[in-house]
C-alpha positions in Angstrom: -71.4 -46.7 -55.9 -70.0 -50.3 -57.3 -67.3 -50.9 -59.0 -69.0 -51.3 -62.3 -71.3 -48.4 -62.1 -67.5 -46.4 -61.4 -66.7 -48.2 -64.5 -69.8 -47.3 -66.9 -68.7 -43.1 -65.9 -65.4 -43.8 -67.3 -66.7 -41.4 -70.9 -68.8 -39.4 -68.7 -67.2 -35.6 -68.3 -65.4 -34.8 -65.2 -67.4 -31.6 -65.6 -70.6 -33.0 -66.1 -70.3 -35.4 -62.9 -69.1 -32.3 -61.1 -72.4 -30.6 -61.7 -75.9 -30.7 -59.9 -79.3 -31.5 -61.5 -81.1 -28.4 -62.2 -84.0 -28.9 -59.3 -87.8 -28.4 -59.4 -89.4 -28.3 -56.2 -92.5 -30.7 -55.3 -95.1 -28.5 -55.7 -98.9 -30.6 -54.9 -100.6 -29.1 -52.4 -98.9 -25.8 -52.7 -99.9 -21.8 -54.0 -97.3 -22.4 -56.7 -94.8 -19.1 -56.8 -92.0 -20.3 -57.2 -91.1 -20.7 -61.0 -92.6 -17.2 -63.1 -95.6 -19.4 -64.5 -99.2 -17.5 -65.5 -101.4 -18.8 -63.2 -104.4 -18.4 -65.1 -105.9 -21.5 -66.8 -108.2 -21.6 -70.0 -111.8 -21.6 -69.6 -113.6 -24.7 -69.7 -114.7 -23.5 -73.3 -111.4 -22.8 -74.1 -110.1 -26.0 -73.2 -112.8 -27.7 -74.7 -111.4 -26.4 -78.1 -108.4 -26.8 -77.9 -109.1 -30.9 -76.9 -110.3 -30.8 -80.5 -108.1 -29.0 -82.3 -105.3 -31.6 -80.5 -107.3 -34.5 -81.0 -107.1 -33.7 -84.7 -103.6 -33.5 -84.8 -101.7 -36.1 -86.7 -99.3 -38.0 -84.0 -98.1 -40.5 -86.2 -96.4 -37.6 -88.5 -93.0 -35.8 -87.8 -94.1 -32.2 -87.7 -94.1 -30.2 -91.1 -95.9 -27.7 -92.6 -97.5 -26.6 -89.7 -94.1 -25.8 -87.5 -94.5 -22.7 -90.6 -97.3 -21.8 -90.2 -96.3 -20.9 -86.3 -93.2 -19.1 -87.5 -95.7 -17.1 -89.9 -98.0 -16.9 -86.6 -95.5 -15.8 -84.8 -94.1 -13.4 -86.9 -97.4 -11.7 -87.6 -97.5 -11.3 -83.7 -94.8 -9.2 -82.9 -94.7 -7.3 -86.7 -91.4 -8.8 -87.7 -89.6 -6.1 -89.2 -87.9 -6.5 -92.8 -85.0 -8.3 -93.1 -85.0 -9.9 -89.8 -86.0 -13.7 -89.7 -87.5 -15.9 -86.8 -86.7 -19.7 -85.6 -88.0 -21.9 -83.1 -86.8 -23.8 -80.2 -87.8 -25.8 -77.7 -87.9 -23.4 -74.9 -85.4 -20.3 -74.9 -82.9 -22.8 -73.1 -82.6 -24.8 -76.4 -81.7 -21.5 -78.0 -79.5 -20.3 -75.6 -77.6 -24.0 -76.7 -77.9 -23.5 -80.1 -76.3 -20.4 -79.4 -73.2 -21.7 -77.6 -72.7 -24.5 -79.7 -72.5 -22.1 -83.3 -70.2 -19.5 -81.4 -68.1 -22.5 -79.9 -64.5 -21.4 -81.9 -61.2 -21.4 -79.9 -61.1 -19.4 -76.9 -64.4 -18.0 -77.6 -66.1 -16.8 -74.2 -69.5 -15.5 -73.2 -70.1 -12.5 -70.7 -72.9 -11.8 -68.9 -74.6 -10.1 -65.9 -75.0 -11.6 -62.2 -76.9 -12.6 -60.7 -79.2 -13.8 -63.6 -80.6 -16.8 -65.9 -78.3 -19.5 -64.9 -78.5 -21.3 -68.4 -76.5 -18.9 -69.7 -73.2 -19.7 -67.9 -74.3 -23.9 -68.6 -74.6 -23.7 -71.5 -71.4 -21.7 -72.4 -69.5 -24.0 -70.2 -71.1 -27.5 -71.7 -70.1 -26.2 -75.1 -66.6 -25.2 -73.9 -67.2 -21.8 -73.8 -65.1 -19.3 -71.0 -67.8 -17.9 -69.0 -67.6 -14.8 -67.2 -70.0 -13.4 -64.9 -70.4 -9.4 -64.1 -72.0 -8.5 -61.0 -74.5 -5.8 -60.7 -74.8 -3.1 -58.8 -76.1 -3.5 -55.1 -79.3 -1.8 -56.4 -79.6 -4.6 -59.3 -78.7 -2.1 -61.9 -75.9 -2.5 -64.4 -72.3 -2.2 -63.7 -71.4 -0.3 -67.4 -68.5 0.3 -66.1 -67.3 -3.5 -65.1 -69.9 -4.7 -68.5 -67.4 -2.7 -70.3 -64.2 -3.7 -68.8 -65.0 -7.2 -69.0 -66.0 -6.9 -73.0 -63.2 -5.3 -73.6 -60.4 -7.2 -71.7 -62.1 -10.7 -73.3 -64.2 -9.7 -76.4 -67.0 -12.2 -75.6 -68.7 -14.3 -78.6 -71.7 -13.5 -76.8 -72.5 -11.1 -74.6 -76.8 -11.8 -72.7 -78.7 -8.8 -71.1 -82.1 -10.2 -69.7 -84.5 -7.1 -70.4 -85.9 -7.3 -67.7 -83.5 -9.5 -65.9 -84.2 -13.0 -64.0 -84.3 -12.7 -61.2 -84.3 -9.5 -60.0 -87.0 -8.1 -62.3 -85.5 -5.0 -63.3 -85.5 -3.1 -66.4 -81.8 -1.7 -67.4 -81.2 1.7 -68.5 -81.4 1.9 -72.6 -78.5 4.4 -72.9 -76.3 2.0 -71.1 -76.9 -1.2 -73.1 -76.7 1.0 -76.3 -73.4 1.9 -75.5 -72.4 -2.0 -74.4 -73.9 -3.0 -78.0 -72.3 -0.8 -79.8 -68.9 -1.8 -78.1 -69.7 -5.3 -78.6 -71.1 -5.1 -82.4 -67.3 -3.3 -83.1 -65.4 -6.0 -83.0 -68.4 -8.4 -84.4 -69.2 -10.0 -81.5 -73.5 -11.0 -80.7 -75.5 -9.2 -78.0 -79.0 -11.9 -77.1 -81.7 -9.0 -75.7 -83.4 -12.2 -73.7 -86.9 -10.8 -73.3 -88.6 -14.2 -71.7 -90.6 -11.5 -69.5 -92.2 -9.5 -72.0 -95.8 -9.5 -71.7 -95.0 -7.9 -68.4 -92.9 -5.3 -69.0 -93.5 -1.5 -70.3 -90.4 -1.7 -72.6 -89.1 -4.1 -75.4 -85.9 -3.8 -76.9 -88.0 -5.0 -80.2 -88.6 -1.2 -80.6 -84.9 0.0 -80.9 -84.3 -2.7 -83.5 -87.4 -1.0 -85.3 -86.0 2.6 -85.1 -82.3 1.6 -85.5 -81.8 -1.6 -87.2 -77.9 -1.1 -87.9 -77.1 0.1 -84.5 -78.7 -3.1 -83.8 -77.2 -5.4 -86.3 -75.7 -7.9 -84.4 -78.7 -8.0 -81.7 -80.6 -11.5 -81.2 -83.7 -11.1 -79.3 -85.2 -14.2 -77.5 -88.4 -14.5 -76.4 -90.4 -17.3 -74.8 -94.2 -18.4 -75.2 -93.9 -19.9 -71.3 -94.5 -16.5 -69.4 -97.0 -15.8 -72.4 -99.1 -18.9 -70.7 -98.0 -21.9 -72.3 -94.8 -23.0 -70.0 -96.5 -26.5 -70.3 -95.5 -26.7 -74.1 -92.1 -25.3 -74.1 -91.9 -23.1 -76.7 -89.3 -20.4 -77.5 -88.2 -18.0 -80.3 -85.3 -15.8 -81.6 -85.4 -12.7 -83.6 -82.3 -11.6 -85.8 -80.9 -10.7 -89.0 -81.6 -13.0 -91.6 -78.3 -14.1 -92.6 -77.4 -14.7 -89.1 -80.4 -16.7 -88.2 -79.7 -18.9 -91.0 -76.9 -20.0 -89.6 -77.6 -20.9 -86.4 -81.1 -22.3 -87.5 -78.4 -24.9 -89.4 -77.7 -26.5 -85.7 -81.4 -26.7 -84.9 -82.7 -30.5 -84.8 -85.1 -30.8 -87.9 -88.2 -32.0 -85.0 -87.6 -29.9 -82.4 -90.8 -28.1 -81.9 -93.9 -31.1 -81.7 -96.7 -31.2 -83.9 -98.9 -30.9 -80.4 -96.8 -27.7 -79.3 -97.1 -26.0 -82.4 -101.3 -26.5 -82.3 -101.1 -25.2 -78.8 -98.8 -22.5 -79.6 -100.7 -21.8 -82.7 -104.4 -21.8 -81.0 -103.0 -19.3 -78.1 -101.7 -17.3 -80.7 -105.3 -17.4 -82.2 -106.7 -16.2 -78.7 -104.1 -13.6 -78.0 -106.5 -11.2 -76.1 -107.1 -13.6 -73.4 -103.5 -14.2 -72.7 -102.9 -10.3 -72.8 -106.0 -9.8 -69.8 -104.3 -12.3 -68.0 -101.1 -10.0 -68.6 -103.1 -6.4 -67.8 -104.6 -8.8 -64.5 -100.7 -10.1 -63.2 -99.3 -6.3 -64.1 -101.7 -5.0 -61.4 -101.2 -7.9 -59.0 -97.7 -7.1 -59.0 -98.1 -3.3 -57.8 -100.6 -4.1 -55.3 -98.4 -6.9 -54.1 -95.4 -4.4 -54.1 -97.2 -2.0 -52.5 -98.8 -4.3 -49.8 -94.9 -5.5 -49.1 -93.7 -2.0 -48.5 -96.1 -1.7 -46.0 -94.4 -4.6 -44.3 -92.3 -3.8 -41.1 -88.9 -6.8 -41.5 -88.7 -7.0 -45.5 -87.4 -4.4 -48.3 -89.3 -5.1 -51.9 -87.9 -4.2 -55.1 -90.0 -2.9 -58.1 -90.4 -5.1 -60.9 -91.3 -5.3 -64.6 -91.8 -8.9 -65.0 -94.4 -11.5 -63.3 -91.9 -12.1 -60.3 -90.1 -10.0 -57.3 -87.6 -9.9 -55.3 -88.1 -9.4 -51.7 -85.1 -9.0 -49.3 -85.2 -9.5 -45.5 -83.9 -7.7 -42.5 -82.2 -9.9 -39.9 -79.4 -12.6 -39.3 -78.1 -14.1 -42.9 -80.4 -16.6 -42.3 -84.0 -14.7 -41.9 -85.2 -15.5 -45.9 -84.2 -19.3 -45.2 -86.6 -19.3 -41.9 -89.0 -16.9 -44.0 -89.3 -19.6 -47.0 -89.7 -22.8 -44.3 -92.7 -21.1 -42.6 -94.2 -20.2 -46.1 -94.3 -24.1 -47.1 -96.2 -24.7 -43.9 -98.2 -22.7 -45.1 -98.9 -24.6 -48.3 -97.0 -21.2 -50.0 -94.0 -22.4 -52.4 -91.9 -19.4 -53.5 -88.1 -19.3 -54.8 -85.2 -18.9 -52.1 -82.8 -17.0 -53.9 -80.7 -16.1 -50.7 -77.8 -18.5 -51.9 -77.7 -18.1 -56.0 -75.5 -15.0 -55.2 -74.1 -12.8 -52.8 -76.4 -9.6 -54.1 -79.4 -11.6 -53.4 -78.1 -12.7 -49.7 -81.4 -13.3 -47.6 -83.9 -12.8 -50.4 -86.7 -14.6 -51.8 -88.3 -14.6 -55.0 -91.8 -14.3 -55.2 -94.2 -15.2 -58.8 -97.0 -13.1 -58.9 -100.4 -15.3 -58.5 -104.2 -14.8 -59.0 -105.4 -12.2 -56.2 -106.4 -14.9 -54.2 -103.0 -16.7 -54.1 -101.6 -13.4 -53.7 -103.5 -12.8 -50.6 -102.6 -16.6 -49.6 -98.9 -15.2 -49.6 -99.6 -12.1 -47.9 -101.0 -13.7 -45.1 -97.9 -16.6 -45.0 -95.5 -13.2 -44.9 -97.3 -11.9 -41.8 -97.2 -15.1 -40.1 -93.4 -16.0 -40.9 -92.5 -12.1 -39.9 -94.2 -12.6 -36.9 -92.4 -15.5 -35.8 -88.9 -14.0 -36.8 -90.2 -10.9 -34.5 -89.9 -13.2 -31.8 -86.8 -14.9 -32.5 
């Protein structure tokens, strides 16, 4: 690095330089499983209508009306229950921002569960937020008893449950996060139910608010339109009280969400039974994928309620690693999770594809088992 390029970081953050790039793997060639996308395309007809309906868009105007008639879209979608309002951002990870930046007071601090959706400690920590991480169980399932500890010893701003959780795919037991909400809404701290995998799961949190809106009070519930089918557009969404929406809507950039986004969003929205097929089709991909895996000498699968799973391995530390390599030989990109945290130690993490893809990684498992068999 030259001495002038050393100079021009003088204003950059310590922090920030400190940090790595969040990284996307190079992915042509591959069966792409690495990043919880549908992979289900629109049908040529589809697509064809949708060309139009872009094509028709005016580019040369900063989005207006239209960006409400997605909210309106969007709210008719899930039933919005009274007295709850709905805003957009540009992906969930703008929200989880937003977030952090209107909660940024002194000393204010963020807990959540580990492993899981690393934007949530980021983001805290960009906007000067103390982060603190729980760790789950061994099993994946919530520590109430270190969750409560750790809410009560800091008394978090914000406090994330991923329902089900990234990336371990599990659904948490109910009783348990009622309790952590209701020691959390007490002293008036926020509780995000992150629901990014929703059209996979048998349970939404968007139910209790429905049966028990005060318990629920000081509940945010994020969604995301990317596991929907659209992760191409980037679109996310929050659900909360009114009055507290308002304000964080405040620190929202007036053009976040595009004039083409919203017309994408707006036209999937339009043609929600295909997007929900393509849901029923991944839901029973996943069981016959988990069941195929248990059949698997070398490698321990866990259940999942999302479009993902984790699959652990058997072996030196270093079996998932050798696992992952011989995958990509065989054009098969998955996630390697074995070093993200110690409860995920030689573990992969596998999207769930078309049948075909799915039988494509099926086949790449056998082989890379085989070859650890003879190691």
């Amino acid at each position: 690095m030259t001495t002038q390029t050393n100079k021009a970081l003088r204003f950059i953050r310590p922090d920030v330089q400190a940090m790595h790039a969040y990284a996307v793997q190079h992915s042509v060639g591959m069966v792409k499983l690495d990043a919880m996308e549908n992979p289900f395309t629109l049908s040529p007809e589809l697509q064809a209508e949708l060309g139009k309906r872009l094509g028709a868009v005016e580019v040369n105007r900063y989005p207006g009306a239209r960006i409400d008639d997605l909210k309106t879209a969007l709210a008719k979608y899930v039933d919005l229950p009274a007295g709850l309002g709905l805003m957009l951002g540009n992906g969930s990870d703008e929200l989880i921002s937003l977030l952090s930046m209107a909660c940024a007071v002194p000393n204010a601090k963020v807990v959540a569960p580990e492993p899981g959706f690393v934007m949530y400690g980021m983001s805290a920590k960009l906007q000067g937020l103390q982060y603190i991480g729980v760790p789950l169980k061994a099993d994946f399932a919530l520590d109430e008893a270190a969750m409560s500890a750790a809410i009560a010893q800091h008394e978090p701003a914000i406090v994330y449950i991923a329902y089900p959780n990234n990336p371990t795919a599990n659904l948490w037991d109910a009783d348990t996060i009622r309790r952590l909400i209701t020691q959390v809404s007490a002293y008036g701290g926020l509780v995000v139910m992150d629901e990014a995998y929703q059209p996979f799961s048998s349970k939404s949190w968007l139910d209790e608010i429905r049966q028990h809106p005060e318990a629920n009070a000081h509940v945010l519930l994020m969604r995301t339109l990317s596991k929907f089918g659209l992760a191409g557009i980037r679109l996310g969404y929050m659900i909360a009280p009114t009055a507290l929406i308002n304000e964080i809507d405040k620190l929202r950039p007036p053009y976040n969400v595009s004039v083409l986004n919203a017309e994408c969003a707006l036209f999937a929205l339009e043609h929600s039974e295909v997007f929900a097929l393509q849901a029923t089709v991944i839901r029973a991909e996943r069981e016959a994928l988990f069941n195929a895996l248990q059949q698997m000498a070398g490698v321990t699968p866990y259940a999942s309620e999302a479009n993902m799973m984790v699959l652990r391995f058997d072996g030196d530390a270093h079996a998932a690693s050798r696992a992952f390599e011989v995958l990509k030989t065989h054009h098969v990109l998955v996630k390697n999770v074995s070093k993200m945290h110690p409860l995920l130690a030689n573990c992969l993490r596998l999207t769930i594809g078309t049948p075909d893809e799915n039988r494509q990684l099926l086949a790449a498992l056998q082989a890379a088992l085989l070859i650890e068999s003879h190691t």
